[in-house]
N, C-alpha and C positions, 0 to 999 in steps of 0.2 A: 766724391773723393778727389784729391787735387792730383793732377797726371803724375807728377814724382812721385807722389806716394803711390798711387796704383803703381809702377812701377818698381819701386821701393818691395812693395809686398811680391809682385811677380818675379822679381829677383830672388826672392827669400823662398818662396814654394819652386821655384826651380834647382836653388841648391841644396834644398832638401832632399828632391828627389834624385839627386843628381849628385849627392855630397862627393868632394874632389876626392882622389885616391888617398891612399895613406903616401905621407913621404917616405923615403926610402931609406932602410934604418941606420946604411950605413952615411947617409948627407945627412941625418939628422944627429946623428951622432957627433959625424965633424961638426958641426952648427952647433949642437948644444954645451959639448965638452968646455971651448974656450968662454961659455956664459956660464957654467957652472964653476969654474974656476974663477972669475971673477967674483960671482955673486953667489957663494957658498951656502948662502942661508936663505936661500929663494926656494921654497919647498916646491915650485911648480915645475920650476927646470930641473930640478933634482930628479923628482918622480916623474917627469919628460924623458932625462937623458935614460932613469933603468929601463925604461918599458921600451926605448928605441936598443939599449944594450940587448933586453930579452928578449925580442923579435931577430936578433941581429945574432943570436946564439949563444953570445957574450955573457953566461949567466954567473959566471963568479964577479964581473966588472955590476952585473945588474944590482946581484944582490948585495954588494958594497954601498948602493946610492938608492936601493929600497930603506934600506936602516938605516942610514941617514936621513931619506926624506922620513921615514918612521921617527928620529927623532926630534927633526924640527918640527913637526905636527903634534908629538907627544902622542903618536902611538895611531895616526891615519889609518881607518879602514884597506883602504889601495894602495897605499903603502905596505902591510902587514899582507895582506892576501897577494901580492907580490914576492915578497919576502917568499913566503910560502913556496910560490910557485918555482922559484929558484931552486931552495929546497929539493924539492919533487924533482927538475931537471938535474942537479947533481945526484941524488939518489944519496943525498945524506941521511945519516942514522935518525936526523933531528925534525925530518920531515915530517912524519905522521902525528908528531906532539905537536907541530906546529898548526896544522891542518886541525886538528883535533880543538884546537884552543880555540880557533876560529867558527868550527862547528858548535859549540859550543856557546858561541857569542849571539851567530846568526844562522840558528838549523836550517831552516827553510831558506838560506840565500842561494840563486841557482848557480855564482861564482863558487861557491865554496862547494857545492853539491860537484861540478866538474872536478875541482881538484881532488875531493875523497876519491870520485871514480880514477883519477891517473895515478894514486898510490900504487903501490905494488904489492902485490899478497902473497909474497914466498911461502912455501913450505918451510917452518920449523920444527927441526926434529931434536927431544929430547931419550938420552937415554938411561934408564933407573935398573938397578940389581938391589936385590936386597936377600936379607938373613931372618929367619922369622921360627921362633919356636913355642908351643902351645904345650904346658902340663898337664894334660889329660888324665883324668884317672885312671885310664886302664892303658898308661905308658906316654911315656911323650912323643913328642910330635914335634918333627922341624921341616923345614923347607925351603928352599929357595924361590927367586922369581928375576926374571928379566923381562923388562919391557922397552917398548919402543914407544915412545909417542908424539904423533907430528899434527901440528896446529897452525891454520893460516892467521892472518890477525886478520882486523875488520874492524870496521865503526857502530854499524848498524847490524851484521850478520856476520858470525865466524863461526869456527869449529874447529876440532879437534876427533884425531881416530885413534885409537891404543889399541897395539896388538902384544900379547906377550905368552910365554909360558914359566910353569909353576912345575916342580919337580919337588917331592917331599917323602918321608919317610916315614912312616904313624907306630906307635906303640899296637898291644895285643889286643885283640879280639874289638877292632872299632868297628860296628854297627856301618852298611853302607851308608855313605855320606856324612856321615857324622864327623864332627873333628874341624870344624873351619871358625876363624877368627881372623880379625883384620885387627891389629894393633894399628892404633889412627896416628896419623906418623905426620902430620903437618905438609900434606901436598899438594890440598886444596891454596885458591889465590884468590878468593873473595868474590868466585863468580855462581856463587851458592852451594851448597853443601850441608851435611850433616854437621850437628856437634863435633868438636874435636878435628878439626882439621888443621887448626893452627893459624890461618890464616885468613881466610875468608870469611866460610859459613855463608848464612844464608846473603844474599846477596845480589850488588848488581854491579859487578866492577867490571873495569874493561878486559880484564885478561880472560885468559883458557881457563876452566873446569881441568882437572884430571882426576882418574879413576884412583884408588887407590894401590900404593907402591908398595904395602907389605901384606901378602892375604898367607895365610895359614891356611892350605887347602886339606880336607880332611880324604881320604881314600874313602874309593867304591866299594870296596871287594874285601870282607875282613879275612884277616891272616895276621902272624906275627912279623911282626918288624917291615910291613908291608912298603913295595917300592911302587911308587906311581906319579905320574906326569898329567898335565891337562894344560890345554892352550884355551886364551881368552880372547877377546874383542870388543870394544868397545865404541860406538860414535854417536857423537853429542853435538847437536848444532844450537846459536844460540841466535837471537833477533832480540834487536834491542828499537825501538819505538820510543824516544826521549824515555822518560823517567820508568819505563817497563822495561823489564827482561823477560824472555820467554826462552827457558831449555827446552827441546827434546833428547830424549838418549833412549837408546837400543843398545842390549849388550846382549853376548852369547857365550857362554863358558863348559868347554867340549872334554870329555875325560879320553885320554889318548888311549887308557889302557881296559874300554870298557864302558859301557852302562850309558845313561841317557847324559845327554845337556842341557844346560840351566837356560834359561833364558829373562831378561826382565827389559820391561819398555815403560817411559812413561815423559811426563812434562814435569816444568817446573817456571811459576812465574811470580817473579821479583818488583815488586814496587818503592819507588822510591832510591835517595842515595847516597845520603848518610846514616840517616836512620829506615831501616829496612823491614818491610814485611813479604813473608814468601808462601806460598801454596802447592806443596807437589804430591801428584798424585801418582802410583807406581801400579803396573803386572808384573809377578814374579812367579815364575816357574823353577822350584831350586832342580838342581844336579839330580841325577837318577832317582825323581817324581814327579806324579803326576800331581800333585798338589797347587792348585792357582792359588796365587795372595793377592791381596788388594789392598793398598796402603795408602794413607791421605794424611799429611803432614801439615800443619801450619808450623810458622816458627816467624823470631824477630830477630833482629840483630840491632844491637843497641848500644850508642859509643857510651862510654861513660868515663870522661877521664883519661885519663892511662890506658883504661881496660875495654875492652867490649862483654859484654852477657849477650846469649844467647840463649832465649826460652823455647821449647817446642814442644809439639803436641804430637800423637801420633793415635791413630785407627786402623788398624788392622783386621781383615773378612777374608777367612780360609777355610774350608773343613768344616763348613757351618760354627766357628768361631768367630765372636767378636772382641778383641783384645786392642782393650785400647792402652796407655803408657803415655805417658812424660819425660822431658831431658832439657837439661842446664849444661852450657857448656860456660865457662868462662876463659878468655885470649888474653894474653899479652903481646902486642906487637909492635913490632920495629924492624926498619928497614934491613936488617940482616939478621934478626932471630926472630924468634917465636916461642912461647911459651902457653902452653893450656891442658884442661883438666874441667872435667864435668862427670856424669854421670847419666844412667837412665833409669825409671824404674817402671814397671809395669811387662806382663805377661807379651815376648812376641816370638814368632816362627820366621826361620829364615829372610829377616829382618832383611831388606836391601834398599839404601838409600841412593839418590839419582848420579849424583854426587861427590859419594862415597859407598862406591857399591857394594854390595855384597859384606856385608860387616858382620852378619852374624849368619855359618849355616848349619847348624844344628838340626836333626830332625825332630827334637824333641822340644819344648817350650823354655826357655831362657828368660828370668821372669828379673832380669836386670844386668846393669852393665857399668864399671865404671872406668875410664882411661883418660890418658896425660900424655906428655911428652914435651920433647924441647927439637926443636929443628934452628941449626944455622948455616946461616949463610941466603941468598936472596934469590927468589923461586926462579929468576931469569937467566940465572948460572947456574954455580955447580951449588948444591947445597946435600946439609948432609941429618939426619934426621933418629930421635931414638925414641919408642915410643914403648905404652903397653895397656892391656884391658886385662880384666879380672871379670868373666863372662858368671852373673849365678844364678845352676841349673834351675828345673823348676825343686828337682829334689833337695835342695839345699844346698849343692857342694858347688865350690867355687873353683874355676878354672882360668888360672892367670895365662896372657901371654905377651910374647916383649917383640921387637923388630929393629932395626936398625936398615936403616934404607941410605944408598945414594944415588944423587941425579945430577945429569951435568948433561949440557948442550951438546951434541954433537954437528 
């Protein structure tokens, strides 16, 4: 080798190892400002000058000359995940869309895997009341409920905890336990669910799951014109793995005034994300029994058009019972209403879906279901919701009930 170049090359392996500092963001900045001024369309000094502004703290000056260099490039990787980054140090609203779009692009990149972890994961808390009355045959039944329910967001793992209590009133001589219905009120958000939620279903969207906002609790203890209260709980965490979602949820529903608590735990996993296939498997222990259920659900969710269809299966093992049932829901949706109506048909017992809990708790066999509703306004505000089911017993007789729910940010 001729001594310049060995030399040549021992220069090159020593500033390798020895690469000079960075310059200093505020000399580079002076230096670069009056070349980007001149030469406005040089994508190199552009995306030079933001990344010396965002080192330099400057991140509303950065993100000015990221989106510029973004659009002389027609949309540069480092460009964009600069962009981003600005985003995140303002703690604007528009950050995690942006981040997200990025993940989206390039999962596995370890630049973009840093910025998901600098998002921020507040607690958001919603708060829902609602009106709920069931026509029972031996008297009616109404109730109220108030919840609380607070959700972090997440890319890859979130969740969501609901607490609330239920106070109701039952007509004459109701059987302990008996008397509960959940008119499906549109409060699911497309991150799986039962039929009838209005919104979601089964699914793998990015938002929170919530329990449902209007339950019609039946009383413990028969008497006339019976007064009774019970507090609930609910938390559901969710991991999402690219194109999989995997729920768990544990819930516990306590009678203030008496008698045992219900409990039910189980998964729920979503593949796919426009067109959706889901598997959830449930334990239910209903309100004052000792009764275990074992529920195994498939279901699909399927755009069509305008509409989505949703088909589902269900298997039911209690009490040395095998009951199995079917259900069709059909959605209308749109970004500020909601439209749906389905039905189920086939033999179940205190029915409780992951999603949409506790929907059915009858002590006795409920050998179909059919319910609808309209919700408006958009699940991320205040929106406002009217719903109703028509539960029929196994005896033959049918028992309607209606709800009216609202929810708004707190």
């Amino acid at each position: 080798m001729h001594p310049a170049g060995a030399m040549s090359l021992l220069l090159t392996i020593a500033a390798l190892a020895n690469p000079a500092p960075e310059e200093d963001p505020d000399v580079a900045m002076a230096r670069l400002a009056p070349l980007v001024e001149q030469y406005p369309q040089d994508f190199a000094l552009v995306l030079e000058l933001a990344w010396a502004e965002f080192r330099a703290g400057a991140y509303e000056a950065a993100l000015v000359h990221y989106r510029q260099a973004s659009d002389l490039s027609g949309g540069a990787w480092d460009a964009r995940l600069g962009e981003a980054w600005c985003l995140v140090r303002l703690k604007r609203s528009d950050a995690r869309r942006a981040a997200e779009a990025l993940r989206d692009e390039r999962p596995a990149d370890s630049g973009v895997q840093r910025l998901l972890a600098a998002l921020p994961t507040p607690w958001r808390a919603h708060f829902t009341v609602g009106a709920n009355g069931l026509a029972a045959t031996d008297g009616p039944d109404a109730s109220g409920t108030v919840r609380v329910r607070l959700t972090t967001p997440g890319t890859r793992v979130w969740g969501d905890l609901t607490v609330g209590g239920i106070g109701y009133v039952a007509g004459d001589s109701v059987a302990p336990g008996q008397g509960g219905s959940t008119a499906r009120n549109g409060s699911g958000n497309g991150q799986g669910g039962s039929g009838g939620n209005g919104q979601g279903g089964t699914g793998g969207g990015t938002g929170v799951g919530s329990p449902p906002v209007a339950t019609v609790q039946g009383p413990w203890v028969p008497g006339a014109d019976e007064l009774g209260a019970s507090a609930e709980g609910w938390l559901r965490v969710h991991f999402r793995p690219g194109p999989i979602t995997v729920m768990g949820v544990a819930g516990v529903l306590t009678e203030t005034t008496g008698g045992k608590a219900g409990f039910a735990a189980g998964s729920r996993v979503t593949v796919g994300r426009r067109f959706r296939g889901a598997l959830e498997g449930s334990w239910t222990r209903p309100p004052a029994s000792e009764l275990d259920l074992y529920r195994l659900s498939p279901s699909l969710w399927l755009p069509l058009g305008s509409l989505v269809v949703q088909p589902a299966g269900a298997a039911q093992l209690g009490g040395g019972a095998f009951l199995p049932s079917g259900e069709l829901t059909v959605f209308l949706v749109r970004p500020g209403w909601a439209l749906w109506a389905g039905g189920r048909v086939g033999t179940e017992l205190h029915a409780t879906e992951l999603v949409f809990p506790s929907t059915v708790r009858w002590p006795e066999p409920v050998d179909g279901v059919g319910f609808g509703g309209l919700r408006l306004g958009r699940l991320d505000r205040t929106w406002v919701s009217i719903a109703g089911t028509g539960h029929v017993l196994a005896g033959g007789s049918v028992v309607p009930g209606v709800a009216l729910d609202l929810e708004t940010p707190l």
